[in-house]
N, CA, C and O atoms as CSV, one atom per row, in Angstrom:
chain,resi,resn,atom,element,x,y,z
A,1,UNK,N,N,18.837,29.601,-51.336
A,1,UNK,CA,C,18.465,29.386,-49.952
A,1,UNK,C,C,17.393,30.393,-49.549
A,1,UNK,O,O,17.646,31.548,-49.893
A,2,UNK,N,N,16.048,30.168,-48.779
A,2,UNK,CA,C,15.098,30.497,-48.049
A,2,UNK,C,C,15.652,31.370,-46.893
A,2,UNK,O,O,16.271,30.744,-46.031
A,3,UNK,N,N,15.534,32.700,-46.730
A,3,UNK,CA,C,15.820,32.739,-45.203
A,3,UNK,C,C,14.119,32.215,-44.796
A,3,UNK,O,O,13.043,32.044,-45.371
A,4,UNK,N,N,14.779,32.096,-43.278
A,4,UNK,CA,C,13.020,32.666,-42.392
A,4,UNK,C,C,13.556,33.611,-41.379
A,4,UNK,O,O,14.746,33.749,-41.095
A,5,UNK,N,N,12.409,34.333,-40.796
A,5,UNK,CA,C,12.446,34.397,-39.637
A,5,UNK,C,C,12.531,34.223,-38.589
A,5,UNK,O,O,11.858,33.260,-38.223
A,6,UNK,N,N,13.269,34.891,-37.549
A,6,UNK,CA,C,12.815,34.164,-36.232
A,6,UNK,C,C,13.355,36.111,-35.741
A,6,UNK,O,O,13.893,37.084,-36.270
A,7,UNK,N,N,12.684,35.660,-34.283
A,7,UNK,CA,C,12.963,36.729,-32.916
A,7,UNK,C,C,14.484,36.645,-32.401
A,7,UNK,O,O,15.020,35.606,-32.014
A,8,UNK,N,N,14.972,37.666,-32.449
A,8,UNK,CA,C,16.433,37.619,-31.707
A,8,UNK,C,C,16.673,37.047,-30.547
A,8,UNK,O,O,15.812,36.842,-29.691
A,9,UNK,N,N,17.994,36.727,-30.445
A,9,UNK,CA,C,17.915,36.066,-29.389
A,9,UNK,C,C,17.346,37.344,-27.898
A,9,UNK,O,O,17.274,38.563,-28.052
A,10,UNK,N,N,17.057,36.662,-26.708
A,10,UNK,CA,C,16.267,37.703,-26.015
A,10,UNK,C,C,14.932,38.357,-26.025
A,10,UNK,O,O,14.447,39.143,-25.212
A,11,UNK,N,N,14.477,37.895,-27.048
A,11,UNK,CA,C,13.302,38.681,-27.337
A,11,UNK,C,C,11.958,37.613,-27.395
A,11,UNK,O,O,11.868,36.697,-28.212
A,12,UNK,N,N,11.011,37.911,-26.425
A,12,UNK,CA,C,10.425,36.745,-26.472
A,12,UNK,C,C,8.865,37.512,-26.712
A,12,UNK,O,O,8.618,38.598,-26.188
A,13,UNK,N,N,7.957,36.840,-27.503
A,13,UNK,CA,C,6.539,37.379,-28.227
A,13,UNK,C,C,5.215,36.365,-27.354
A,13,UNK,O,O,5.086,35.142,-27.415
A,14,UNK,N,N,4.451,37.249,-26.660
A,14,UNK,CA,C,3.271,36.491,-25.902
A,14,UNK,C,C,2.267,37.031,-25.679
A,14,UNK,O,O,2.227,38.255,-25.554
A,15,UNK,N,N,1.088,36.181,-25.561
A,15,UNK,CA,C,0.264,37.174,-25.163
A,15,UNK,C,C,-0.069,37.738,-23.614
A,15,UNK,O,O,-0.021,36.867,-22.746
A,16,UNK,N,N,-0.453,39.312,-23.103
A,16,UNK,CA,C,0.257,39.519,-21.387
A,16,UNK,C,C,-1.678,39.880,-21.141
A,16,UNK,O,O,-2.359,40.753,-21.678
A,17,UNK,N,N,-1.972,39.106,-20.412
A,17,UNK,CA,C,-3.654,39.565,-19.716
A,17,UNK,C,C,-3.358,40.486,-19.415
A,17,UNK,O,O,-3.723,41.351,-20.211
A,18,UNK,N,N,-2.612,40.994,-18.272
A,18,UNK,CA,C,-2.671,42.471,-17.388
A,18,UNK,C,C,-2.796,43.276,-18.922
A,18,UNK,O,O,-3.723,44.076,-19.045
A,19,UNK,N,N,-2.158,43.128,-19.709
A,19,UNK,CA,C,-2.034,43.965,-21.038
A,19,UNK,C,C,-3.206,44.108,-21.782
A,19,UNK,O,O,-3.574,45.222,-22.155
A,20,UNK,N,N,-4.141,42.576,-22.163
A,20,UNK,CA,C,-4.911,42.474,-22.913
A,20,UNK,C,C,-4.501,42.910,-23.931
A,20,UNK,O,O,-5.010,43.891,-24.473
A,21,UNK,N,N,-3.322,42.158,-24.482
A,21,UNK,CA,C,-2.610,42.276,-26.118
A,21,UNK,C,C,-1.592,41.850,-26.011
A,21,UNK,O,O,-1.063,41.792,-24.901
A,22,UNK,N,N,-0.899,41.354,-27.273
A,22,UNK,CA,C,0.613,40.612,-27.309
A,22,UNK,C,C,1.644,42.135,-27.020
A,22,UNK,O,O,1.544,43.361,-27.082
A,23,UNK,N,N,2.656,41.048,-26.673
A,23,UNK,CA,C,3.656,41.800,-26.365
A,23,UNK,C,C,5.256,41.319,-26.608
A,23,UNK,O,O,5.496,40.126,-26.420
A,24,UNK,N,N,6.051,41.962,-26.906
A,24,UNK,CA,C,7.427,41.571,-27.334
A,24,UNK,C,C,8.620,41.929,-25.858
A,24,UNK,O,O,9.288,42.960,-25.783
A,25,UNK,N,N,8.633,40.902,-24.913
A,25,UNK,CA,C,9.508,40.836,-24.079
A,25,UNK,C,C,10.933,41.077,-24.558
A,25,UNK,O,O,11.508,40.621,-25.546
A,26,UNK,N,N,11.414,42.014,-23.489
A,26,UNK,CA,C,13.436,41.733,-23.791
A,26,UNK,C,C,13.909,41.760,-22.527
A,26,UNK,O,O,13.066,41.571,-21.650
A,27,UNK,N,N,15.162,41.964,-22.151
A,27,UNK,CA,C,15.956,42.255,-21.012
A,27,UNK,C,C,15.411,43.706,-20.742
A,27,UNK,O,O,15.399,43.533,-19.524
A,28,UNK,N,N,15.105,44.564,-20.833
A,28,UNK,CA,C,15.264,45.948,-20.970
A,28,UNK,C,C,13.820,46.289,-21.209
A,28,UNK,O,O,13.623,47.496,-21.347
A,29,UNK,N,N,13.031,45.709,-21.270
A,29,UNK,CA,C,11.577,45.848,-21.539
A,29,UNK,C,C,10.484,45.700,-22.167
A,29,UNK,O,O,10.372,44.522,-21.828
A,30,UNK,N,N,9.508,45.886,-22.838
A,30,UNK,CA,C,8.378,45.154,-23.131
A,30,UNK,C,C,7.830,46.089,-24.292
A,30,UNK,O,O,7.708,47.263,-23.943
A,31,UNK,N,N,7.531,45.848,-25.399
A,31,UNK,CA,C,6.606,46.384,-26.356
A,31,UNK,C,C,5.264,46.046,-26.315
A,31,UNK,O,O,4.972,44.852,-26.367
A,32,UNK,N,N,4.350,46.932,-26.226
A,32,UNK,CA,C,3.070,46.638,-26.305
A,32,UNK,C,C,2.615,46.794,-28.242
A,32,UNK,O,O,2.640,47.724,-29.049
A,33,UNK,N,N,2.276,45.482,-28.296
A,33,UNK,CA,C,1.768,45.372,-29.589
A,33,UNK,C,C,0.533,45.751,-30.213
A,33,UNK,O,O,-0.390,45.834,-29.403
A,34,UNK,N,N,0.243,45.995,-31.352
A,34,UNK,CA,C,-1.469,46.504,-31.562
A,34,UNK,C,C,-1.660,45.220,-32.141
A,34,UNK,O,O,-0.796,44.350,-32.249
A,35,UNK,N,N,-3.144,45.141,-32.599
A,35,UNK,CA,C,-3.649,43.803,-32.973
A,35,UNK,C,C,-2.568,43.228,-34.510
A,35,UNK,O,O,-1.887,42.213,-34.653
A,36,UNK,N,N,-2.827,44.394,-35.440
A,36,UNK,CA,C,-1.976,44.128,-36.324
A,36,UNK,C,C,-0.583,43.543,-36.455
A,36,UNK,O,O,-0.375,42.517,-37.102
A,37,UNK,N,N,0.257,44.144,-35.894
A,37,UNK,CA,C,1.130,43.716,-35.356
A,37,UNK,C,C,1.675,42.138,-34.459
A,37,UNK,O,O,2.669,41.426,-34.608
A,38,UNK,N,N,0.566,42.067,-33.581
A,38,UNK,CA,C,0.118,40.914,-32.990
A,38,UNK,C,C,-0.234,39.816,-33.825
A,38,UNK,O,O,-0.104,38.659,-33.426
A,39,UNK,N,N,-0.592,40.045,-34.752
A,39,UNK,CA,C,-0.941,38.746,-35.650
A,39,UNK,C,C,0.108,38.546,-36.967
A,39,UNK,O,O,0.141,37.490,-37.600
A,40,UNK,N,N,1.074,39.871,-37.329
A,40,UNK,CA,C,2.108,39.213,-38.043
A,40,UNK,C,C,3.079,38.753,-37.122
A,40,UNK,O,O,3.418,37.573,-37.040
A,41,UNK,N,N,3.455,39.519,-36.544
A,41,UNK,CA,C,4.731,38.285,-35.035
A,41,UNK,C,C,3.882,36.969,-34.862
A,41,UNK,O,O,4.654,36.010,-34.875
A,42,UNK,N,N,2.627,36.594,-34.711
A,42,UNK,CA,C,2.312,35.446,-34.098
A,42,UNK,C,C,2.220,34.213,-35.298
A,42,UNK,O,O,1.630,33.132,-35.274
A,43,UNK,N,N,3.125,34.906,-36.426
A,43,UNK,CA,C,3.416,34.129,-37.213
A,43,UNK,C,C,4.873,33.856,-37.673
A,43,UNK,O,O,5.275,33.481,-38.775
A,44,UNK,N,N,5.368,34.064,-36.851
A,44,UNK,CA,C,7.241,34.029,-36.765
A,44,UNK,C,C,7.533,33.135,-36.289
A,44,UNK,O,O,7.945,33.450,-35.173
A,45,UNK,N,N,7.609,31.839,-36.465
A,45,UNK,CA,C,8.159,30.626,-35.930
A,45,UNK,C,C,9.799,29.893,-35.767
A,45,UNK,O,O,10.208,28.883,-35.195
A,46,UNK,N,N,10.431,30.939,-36.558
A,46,UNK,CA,C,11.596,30.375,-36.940
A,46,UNK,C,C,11.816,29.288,-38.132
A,46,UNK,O,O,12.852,28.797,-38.580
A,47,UNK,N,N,10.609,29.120,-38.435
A,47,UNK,CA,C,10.799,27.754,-39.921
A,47,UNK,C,C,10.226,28.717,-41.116
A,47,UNK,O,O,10.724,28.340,-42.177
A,48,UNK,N,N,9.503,29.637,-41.272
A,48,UNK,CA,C,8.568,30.274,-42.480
A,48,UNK,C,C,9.273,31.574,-42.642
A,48,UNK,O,O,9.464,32.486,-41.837
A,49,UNK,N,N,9.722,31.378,-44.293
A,49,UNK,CA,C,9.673,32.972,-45.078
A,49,UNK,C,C,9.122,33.874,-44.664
A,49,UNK,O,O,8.513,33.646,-43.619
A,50,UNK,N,N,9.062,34.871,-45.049
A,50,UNK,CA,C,8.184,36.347,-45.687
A,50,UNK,C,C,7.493,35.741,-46.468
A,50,UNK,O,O,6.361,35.673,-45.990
A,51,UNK,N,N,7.540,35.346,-47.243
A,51,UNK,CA,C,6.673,34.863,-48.205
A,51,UNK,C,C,5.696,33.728,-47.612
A,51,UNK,O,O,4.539,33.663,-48.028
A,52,UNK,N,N,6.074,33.023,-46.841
A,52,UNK,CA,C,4.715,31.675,-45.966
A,52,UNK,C,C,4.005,32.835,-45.001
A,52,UNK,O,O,2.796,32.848,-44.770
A,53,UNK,N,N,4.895,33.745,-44.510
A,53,UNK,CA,C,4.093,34.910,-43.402
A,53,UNK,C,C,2.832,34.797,-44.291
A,53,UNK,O,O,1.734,34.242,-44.250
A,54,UNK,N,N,3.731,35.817,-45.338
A,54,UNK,CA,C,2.403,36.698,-45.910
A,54,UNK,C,C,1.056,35.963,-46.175
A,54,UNK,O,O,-0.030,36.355,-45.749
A,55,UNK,N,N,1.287,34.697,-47.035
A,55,UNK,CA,C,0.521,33.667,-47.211
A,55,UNK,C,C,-0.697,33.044,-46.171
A,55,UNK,O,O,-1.808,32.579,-46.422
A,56,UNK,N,N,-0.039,33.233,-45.026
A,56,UNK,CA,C,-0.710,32.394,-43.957
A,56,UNK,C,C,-1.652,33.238,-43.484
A,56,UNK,O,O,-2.707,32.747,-43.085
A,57,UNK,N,N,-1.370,35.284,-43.416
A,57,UNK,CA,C,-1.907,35.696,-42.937
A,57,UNK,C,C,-3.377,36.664,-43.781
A,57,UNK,O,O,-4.319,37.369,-43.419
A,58,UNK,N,N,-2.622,35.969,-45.457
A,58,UNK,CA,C,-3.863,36.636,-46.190
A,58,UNK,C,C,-5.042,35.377,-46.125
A,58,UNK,O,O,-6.194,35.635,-46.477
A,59,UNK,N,N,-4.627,33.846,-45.597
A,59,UNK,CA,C,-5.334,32.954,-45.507
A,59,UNK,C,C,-6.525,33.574,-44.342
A,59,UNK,O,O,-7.735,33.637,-44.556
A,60,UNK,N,N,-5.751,34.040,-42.957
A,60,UNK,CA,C,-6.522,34.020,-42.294
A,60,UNK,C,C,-7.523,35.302,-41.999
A,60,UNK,O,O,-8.435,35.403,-41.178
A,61,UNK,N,N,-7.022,36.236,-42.964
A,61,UNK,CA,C,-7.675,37.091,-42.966
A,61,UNK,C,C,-7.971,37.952,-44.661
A,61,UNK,O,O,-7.372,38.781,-45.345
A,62,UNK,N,N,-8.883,37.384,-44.728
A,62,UNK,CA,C,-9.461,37.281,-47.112
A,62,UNK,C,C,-9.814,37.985,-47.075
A,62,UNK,O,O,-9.862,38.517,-48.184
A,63,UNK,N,N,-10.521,38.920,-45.790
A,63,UNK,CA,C,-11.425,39.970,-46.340
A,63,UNK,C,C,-10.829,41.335,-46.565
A,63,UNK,O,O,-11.425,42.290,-47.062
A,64,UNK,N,N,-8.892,41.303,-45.906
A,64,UNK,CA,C,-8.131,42.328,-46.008
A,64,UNK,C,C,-7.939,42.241,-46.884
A,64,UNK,O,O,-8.487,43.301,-47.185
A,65,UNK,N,N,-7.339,41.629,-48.455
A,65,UNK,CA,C,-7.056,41.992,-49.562
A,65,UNK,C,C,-5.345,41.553,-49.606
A,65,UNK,O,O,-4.694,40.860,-48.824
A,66,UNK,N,N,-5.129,41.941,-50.284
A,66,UNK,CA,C,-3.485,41.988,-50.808
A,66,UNK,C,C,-2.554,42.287,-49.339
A,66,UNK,O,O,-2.348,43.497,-49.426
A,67,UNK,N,N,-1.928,41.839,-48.117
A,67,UNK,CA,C,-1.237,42.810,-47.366
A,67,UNK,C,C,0.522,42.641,-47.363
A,67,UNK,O,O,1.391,42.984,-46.562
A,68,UNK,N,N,0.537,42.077,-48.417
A,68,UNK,CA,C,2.112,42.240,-48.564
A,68,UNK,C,C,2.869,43.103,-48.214
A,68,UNK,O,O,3.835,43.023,-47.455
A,69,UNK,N,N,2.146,44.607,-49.165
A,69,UNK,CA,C,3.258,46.179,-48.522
A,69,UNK,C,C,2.578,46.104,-47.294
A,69,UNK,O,O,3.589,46.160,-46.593
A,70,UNK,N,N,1.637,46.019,-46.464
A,70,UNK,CA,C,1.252,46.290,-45.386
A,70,UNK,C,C,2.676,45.531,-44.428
A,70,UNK,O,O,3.473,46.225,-43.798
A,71,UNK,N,N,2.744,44.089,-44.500
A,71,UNK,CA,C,3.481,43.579,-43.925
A,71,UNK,C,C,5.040,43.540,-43.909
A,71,UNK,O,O,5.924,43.612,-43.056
A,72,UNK,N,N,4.953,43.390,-45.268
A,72,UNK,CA,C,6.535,44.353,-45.576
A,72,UNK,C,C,6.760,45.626,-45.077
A,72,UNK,O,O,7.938,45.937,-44.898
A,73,UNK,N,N,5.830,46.493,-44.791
A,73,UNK,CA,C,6.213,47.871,-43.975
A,73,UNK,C,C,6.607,47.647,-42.808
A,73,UNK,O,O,7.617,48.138,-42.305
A,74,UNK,N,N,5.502,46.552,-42.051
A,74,UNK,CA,C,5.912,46.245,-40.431
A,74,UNK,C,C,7.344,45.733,-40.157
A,74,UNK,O,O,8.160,46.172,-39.347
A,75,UNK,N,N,7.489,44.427,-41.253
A,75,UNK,CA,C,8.745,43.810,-41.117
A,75,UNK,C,C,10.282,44.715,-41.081
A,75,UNK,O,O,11.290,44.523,-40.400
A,76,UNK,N,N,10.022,45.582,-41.942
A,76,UNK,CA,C,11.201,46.581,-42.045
A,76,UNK,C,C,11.353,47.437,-40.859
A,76,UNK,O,O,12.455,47.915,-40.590
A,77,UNK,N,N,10.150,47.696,-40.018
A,77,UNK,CA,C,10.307,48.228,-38.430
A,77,UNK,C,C,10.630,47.283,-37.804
A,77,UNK,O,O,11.680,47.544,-37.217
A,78,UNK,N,N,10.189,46.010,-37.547
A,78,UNK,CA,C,10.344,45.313,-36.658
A,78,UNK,C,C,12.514,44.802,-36.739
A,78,UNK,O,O,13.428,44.635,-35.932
A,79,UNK,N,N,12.295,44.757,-38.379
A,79,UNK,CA,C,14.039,44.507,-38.152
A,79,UNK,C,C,15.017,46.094,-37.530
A,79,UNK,O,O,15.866,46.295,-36.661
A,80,UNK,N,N,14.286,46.947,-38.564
A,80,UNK,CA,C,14.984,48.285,-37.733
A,80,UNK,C,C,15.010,48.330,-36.269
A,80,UNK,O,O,15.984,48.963,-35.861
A,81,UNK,N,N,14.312,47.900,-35.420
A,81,UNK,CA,C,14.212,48.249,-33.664
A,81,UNK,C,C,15.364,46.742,-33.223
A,81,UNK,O,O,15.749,46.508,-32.078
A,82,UNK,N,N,15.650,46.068,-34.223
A,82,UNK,CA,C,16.461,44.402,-34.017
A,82,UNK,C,C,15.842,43.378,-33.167
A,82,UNK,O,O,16.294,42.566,-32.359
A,83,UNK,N,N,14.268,43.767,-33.745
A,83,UNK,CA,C,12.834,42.574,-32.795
A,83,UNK,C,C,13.413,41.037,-33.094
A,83,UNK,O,O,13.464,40.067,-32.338
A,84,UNK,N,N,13.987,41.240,-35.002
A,84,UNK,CA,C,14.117,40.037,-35.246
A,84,UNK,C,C,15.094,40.017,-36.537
A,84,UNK,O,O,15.463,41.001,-37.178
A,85,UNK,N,N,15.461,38.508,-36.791
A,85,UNK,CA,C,16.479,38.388,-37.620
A,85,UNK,C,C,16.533,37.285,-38.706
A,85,UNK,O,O,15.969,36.268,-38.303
A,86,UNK,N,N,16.950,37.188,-39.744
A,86,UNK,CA,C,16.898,35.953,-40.918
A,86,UNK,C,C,17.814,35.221,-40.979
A,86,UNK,O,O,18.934,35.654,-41.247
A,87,UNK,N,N,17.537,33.691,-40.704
A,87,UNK,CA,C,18.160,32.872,-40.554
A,87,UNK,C,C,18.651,31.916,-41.803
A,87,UNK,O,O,19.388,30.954,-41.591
């Protein structure tokens, strides 16, 4: 079995104008995201692996190279703070 990802329950990922950058809504308050960041969450759908992440985001960006450990580093923060969870 595949996990995927998805955002915990409560936790909602958007982009905020007043902010000018994504951001990770909760009950309790708001993460301001950096671009990086912003573009691996904006690939968390609840249907795709780690592995379709990674895929999708070396598609959209070729000229970064390999970012697997890059993204695997984020992912392991983002589960440590409980942004998100495998389904």
């Amino acid at each position: 079995m595949i996990s995927v990802l998805r955002f915990r329950r409560g936790f909602r990922f958007q982009w905020e104008p007043a902010q000018q950058c994504h951001v990770l809504l909760y009950p309790e308050g708001m993460v301001k995201l950096n671009d990086s960041a912003g573009a691996i969450l904006s690939e968390v759908d609840g249907q795709r692996s780690v592995a379709d992440l990674i895929s999708a985001l070396e598609q959209k960006f070729p000229e970064a190279g390999g970012l697997k450990d890059d993204v695997c580093e984020f992912l392991d923060h983002a589960f440590s703070q409980h942004w998100l969870e495998l389904s």
